[in-house]
PyMOL Python script that loads the backbone (N, CA, C, O; Angstrom):
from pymol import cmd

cmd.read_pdbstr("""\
ATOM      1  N   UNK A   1     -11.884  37.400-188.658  1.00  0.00           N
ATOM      2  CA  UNK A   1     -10.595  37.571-187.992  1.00  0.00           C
ATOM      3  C   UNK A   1      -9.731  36.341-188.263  1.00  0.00           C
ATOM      4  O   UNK A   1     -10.241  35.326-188.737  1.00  0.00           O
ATOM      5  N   UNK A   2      -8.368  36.419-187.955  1.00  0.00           N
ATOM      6  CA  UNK A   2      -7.416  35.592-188.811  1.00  0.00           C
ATOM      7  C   UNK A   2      -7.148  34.895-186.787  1.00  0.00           C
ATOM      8  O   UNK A   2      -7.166  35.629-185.799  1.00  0.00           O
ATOM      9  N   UNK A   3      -6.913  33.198-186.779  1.00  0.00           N
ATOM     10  CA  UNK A   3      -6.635  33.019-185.451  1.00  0.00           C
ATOM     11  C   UNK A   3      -5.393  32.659-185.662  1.00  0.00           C
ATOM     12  O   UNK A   3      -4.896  32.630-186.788  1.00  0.00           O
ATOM     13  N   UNK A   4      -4.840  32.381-184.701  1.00  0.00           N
ATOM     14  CA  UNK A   4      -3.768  32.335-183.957  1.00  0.00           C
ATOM     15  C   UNK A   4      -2.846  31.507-185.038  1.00  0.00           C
ATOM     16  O   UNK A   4      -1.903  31.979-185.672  1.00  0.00           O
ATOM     17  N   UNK A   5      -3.175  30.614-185.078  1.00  0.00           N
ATOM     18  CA  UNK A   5      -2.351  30.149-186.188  1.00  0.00           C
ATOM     19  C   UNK A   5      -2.043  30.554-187.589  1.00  0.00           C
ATOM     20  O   UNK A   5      -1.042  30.204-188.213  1.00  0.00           O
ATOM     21  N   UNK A   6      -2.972  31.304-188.010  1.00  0.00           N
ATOM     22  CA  UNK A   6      -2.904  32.209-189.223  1.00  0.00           C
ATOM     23  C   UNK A   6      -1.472  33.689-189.051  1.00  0.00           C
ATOM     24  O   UNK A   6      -0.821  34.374-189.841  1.00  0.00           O
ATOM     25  N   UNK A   7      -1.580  33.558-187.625  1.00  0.00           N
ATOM     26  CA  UNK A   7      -0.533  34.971-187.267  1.00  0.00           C
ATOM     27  C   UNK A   7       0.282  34.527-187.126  1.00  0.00           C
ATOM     28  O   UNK A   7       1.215  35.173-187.602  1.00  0.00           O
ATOM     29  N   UNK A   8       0.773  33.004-186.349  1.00  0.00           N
ATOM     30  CA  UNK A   8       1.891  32.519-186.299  1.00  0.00           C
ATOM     31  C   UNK A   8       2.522  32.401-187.607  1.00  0.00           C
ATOM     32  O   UNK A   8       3.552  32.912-188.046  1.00  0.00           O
ATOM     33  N   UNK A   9       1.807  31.739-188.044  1.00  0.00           N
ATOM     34  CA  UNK A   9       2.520  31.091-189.576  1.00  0.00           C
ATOM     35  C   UNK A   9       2.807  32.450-190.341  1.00  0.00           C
ATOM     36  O   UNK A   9       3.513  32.378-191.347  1.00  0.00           O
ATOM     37  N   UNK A  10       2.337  33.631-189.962  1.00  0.00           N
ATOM     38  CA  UNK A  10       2.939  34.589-191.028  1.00  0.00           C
ATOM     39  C   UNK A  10       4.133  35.341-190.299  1.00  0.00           C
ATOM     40  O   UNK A  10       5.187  35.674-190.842  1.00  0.00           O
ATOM     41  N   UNK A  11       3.890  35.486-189.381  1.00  0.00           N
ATOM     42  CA  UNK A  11       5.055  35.683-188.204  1.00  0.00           C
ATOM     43  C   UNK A  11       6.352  35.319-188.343  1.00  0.00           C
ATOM     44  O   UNK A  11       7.362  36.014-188.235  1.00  0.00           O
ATOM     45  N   UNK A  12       6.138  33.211-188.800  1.00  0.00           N
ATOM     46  CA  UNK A  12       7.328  32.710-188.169  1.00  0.00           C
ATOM     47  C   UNK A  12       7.787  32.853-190.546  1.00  0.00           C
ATOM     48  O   UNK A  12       8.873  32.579-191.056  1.00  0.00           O
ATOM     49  N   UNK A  13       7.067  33.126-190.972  1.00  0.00           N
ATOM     50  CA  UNK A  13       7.318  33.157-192.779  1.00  0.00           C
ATOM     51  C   UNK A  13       8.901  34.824-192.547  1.00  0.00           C
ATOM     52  O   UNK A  13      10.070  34.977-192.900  1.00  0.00           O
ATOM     53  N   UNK A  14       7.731  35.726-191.679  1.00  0.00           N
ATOM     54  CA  UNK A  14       8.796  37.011-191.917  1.00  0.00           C
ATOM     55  C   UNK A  14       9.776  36.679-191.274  1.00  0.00           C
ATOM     56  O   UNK A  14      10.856  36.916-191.816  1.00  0.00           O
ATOM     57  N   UNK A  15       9.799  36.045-189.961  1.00  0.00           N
ATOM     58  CA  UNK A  15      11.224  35.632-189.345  1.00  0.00           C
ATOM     59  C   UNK A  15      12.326  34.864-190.695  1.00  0.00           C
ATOM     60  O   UNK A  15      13.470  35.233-190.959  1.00  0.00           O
ATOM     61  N   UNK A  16      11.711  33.964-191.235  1.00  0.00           N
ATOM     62  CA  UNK A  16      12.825  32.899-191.760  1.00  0.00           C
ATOM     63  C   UNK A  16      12.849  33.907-193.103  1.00  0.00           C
ATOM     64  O   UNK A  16      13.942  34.211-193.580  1.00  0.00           O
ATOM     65  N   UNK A  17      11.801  34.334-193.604  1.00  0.00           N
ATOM     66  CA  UNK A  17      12.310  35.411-195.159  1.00  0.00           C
ATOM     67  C   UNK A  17      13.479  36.425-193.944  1.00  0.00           C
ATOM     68  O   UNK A  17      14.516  35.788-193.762  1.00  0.00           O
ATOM     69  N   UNK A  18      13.465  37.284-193.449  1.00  0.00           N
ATOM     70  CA  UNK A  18      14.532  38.445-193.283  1.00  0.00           C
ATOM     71  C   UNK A  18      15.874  37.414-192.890  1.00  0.00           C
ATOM     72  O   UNK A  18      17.042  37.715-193.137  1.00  0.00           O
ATOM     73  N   UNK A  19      15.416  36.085-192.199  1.00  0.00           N
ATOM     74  CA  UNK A  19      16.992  35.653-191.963  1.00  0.00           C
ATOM     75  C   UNK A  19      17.601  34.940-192.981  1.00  0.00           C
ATOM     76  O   UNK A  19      18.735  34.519-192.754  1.00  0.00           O
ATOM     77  N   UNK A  20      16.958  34.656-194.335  1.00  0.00           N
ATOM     78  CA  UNK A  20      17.244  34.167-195.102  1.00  0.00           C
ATOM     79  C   UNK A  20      18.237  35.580-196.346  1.00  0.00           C
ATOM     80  O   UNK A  20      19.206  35.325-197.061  1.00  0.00           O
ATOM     81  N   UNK A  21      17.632  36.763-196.213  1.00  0.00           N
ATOM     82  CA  UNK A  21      17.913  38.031-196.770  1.00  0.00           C
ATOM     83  C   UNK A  21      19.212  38.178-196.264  1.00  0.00           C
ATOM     84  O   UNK A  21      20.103  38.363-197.094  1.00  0.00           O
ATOM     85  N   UNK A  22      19.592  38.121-194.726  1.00  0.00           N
ATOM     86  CA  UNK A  22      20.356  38.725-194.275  1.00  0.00           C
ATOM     87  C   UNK A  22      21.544  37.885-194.932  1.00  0.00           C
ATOM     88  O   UNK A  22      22.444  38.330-195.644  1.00  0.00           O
ATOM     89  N   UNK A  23      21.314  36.416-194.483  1.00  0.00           N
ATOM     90  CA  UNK A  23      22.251  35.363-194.932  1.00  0.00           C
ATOM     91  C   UNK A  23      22.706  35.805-196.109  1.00  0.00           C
ATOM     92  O   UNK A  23      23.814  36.292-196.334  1.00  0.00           O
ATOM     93  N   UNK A  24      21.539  35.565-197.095  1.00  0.00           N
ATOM     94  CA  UNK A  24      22.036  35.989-198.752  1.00  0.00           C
ATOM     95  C   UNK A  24      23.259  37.439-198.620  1.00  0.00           C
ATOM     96  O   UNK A  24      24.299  37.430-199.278  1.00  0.00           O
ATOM     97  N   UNK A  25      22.895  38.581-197.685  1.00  0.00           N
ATOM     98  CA  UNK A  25      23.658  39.802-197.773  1.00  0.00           C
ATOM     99  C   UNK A  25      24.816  39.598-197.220  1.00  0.00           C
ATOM    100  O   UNK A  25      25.617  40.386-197.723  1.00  0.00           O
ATOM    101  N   UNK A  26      25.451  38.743-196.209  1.00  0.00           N
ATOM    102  CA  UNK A  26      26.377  38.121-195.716  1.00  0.00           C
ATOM    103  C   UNK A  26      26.818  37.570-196.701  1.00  0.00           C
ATOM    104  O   UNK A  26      27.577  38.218-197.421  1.00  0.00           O
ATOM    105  N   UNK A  27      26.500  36.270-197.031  1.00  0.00           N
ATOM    106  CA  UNK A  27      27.380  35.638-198.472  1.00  0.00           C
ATOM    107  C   UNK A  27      27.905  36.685-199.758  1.00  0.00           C
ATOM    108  O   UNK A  27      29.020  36.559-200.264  1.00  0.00           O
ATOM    109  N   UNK A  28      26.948  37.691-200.175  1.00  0.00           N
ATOM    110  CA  UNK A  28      27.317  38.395-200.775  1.00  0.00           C
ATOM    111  C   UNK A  28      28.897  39.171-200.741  1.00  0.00           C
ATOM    112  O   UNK A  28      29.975  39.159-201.335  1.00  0.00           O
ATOM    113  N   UNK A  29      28.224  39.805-199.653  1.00  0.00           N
ATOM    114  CA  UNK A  29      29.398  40.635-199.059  1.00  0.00           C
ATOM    115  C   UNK A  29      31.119  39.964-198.648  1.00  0.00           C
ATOM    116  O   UNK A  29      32.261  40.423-198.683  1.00  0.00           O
ATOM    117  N   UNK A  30      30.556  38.804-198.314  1.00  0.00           N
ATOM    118  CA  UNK A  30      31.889  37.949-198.325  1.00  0.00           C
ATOM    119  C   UNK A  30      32.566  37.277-199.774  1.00  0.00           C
ATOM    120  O   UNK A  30      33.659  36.711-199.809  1.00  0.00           O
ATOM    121  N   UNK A  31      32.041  37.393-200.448  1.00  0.00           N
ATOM    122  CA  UNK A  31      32.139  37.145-201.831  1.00  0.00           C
ATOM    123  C   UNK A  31      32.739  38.458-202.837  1.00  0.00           C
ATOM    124  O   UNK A  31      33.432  38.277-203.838  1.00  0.00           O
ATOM    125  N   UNK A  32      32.222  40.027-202.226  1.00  0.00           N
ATOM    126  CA  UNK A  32      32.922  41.096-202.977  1.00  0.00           C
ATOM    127  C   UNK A  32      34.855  41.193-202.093  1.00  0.00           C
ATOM    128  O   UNK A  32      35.913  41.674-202.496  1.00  0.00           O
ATOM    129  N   UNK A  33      34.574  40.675-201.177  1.00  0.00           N
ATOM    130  CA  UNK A  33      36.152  41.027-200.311  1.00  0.00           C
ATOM    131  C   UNK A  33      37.209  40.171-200.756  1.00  0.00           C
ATOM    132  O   UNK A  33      37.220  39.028-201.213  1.00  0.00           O
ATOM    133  N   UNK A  34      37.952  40.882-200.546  1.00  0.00           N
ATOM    134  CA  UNK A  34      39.422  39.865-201.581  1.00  0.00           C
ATOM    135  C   UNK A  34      40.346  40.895-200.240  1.00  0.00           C
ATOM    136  O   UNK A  34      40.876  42.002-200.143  1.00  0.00           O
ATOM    137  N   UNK A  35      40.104  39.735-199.438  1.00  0.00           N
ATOM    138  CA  UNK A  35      41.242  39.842-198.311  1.00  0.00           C
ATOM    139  C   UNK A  35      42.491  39.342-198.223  1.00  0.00           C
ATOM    140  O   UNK A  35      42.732  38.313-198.855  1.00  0.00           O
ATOM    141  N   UNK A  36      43.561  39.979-197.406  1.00  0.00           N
ATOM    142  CA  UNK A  36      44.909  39.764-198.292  1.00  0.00           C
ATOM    143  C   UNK A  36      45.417  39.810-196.607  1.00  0.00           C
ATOM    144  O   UNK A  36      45.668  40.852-196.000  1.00  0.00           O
ATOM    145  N   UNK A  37      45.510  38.209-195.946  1.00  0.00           N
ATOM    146  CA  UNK A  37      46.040  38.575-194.479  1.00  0.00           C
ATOM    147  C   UNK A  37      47.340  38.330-194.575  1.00  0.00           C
ATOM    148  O   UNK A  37      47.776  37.508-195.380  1.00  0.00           O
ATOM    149  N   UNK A  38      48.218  39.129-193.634  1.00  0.00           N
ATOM    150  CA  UNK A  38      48.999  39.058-193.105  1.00  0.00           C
ATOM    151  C   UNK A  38      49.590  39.464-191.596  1.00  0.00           C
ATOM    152  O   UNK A  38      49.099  40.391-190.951  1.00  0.00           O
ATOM    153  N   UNK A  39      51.140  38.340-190.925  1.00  0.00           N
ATOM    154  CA  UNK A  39      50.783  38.379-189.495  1.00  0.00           C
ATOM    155  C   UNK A  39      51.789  38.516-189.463  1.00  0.00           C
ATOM    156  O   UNK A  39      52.584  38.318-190.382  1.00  0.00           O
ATOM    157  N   UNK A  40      52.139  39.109-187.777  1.00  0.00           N
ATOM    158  CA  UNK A  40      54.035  39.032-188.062  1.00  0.00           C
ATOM    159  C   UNK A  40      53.931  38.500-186.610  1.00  0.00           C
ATOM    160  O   UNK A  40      52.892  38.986-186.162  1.00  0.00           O
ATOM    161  N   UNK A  41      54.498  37.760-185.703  1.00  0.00           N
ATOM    162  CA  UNK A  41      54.211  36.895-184.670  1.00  0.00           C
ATOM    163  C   UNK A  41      55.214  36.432-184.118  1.00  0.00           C
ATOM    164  O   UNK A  41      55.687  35.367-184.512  1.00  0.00           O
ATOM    165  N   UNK A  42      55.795  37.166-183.024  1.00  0.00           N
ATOM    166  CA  UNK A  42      57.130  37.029-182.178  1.00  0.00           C
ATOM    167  C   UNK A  42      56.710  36.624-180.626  1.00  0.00           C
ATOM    168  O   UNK A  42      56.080  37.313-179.824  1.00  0.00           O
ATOM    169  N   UNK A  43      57.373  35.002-180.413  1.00  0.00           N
ATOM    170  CA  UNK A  43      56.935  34.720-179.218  1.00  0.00           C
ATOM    171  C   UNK A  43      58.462  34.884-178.258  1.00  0.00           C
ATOM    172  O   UNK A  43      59.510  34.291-178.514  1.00  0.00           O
ATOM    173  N   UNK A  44      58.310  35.532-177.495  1.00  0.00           N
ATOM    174  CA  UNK A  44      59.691  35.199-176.655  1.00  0.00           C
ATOM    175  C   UNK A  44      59.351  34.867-175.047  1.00  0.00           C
ATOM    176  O   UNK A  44      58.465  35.223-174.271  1.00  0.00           O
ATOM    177  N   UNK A  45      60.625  33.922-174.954  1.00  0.00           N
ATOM    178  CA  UNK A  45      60.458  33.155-173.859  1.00  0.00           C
ATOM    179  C   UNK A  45      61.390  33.197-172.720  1.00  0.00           C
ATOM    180  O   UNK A  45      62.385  32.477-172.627  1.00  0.00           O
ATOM    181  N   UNK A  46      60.965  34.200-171.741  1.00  0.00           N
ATOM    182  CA  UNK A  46      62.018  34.706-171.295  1.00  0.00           C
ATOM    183  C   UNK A  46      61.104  33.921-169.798  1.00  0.00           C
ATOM    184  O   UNK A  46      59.954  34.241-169.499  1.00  0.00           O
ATOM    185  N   UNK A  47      61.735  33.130-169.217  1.00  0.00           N
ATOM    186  CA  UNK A  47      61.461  32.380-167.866  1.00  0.00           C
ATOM    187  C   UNK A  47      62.248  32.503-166.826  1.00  0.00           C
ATOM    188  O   UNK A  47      63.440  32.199-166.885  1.00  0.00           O
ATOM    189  N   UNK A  48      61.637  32.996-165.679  1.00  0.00           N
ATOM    190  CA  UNK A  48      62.741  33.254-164.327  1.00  0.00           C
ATOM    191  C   UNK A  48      61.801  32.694-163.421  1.00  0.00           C
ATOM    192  O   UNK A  48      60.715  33.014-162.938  1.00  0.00           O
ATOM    193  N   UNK A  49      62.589  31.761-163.360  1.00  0.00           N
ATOM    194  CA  UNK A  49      61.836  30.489-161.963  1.00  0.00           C
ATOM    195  C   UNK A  49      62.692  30.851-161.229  1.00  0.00           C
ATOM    196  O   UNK A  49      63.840  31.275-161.363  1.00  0.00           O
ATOM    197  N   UNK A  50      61.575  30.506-159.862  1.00  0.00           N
ATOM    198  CA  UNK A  50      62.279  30.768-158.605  1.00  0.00           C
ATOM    199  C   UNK A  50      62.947  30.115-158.210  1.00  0.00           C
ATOM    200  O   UNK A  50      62.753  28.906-158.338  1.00  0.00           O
ATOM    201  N   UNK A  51      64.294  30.715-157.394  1.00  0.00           N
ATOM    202  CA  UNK A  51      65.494  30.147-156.837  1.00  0.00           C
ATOM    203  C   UNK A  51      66.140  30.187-155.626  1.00  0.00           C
ATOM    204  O   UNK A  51      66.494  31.298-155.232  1.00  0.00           O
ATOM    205  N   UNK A  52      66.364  29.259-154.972  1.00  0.00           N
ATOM    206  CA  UNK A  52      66.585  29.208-153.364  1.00  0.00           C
ATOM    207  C   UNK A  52      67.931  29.704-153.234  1.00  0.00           C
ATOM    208  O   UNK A  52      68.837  29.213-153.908  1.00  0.00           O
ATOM    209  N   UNK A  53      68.061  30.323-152.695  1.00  0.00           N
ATOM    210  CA  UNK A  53      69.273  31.716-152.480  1.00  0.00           C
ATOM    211  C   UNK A  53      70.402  30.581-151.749  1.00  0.00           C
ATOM    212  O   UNK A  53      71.447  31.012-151.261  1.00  0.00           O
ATOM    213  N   UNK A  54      70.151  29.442-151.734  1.00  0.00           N
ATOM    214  CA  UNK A  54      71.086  28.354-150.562  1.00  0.00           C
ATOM    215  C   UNK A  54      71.261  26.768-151.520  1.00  0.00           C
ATOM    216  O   UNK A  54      70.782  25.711-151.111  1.00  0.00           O
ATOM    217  N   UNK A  55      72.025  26.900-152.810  1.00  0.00           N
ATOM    218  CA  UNK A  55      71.721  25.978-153.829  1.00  0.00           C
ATOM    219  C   UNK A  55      72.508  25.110-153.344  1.00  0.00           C
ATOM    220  O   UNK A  55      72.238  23.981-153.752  1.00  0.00           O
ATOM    221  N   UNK A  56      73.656  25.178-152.410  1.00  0.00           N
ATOM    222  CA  UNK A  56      74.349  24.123-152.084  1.00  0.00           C
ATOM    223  C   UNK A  56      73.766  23.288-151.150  1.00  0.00           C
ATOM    224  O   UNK A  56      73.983  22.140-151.539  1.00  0.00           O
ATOM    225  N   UNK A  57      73.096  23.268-150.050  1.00  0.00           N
ATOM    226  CA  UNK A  57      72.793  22.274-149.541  1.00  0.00           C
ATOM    227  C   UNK A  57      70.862  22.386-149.848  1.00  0.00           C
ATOM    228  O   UNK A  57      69.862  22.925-149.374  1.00  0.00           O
ATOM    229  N   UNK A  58      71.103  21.855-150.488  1.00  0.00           N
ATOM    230  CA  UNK A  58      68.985  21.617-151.055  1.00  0.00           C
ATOM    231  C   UNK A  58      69.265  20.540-150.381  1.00  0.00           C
ATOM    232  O   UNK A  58      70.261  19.816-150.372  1.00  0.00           O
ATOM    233  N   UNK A  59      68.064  20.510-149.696  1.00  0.00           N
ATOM    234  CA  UNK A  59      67.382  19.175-149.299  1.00  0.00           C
ATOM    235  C   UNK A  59      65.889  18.735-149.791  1.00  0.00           C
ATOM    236  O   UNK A  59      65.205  17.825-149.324  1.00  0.00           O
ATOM    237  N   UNK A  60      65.621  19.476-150.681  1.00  0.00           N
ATOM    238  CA  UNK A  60      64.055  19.377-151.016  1.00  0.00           C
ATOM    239  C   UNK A  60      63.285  19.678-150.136  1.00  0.00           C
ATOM    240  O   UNK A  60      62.160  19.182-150.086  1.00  0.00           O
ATOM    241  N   UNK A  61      63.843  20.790-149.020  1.00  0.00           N
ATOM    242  CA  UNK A  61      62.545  21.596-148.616  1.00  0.00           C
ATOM    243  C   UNK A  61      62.302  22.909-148.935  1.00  0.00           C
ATOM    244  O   UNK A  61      63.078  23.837-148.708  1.00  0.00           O
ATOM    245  N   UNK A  62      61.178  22.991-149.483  1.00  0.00           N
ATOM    246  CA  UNK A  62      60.914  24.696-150.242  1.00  0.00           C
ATOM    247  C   UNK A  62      59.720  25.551-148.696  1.00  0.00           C
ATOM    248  O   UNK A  62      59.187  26.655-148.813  1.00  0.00           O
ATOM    249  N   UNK A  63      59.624  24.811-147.664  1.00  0.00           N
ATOM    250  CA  UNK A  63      59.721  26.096-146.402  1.00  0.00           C
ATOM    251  C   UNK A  63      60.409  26.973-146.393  1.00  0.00           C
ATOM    252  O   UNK A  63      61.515  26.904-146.928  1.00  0.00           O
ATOM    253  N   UNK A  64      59.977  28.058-145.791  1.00  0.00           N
ATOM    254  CA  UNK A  64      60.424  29.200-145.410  1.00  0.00           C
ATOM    255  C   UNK A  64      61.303  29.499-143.995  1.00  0.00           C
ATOM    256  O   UNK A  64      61.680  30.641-143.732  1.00  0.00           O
TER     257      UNK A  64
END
""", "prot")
cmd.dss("prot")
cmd.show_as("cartoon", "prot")
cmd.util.cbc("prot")
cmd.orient("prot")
């Protein structure tokens, strides 16, 4: 019988071979794409702060 460490080590071989495959299929695949971005990006700034209905005599109290 094969112990414990014999299963690990083949265990942790298939882990790093398939993530090494996948990687390779990722790079690949990013390598056939010939991406062509474009953005169109309209910020507008439309701000309505609040306003004390009594602008003539402010005293700097914002109570109610």
């Amino acid at each position: 019988m094969h112990s414990f460490g014999y299963r690990a080590n083949a265990l942790l071989t298939f882990a790093v071979t398939i993530l090494a495959l996948m990687c390779a299929m990722a790079s690949f695949s990013d390598n056939l794409s010939h991406p062509s971005p474009s953005s169109n990006v309209q910020v507008l700034l439309n701000i309505n702060w609040f306003q004390n209905g009594n602008d003539a005599g402010n005293s700097g109290n914002d109570e109610c």
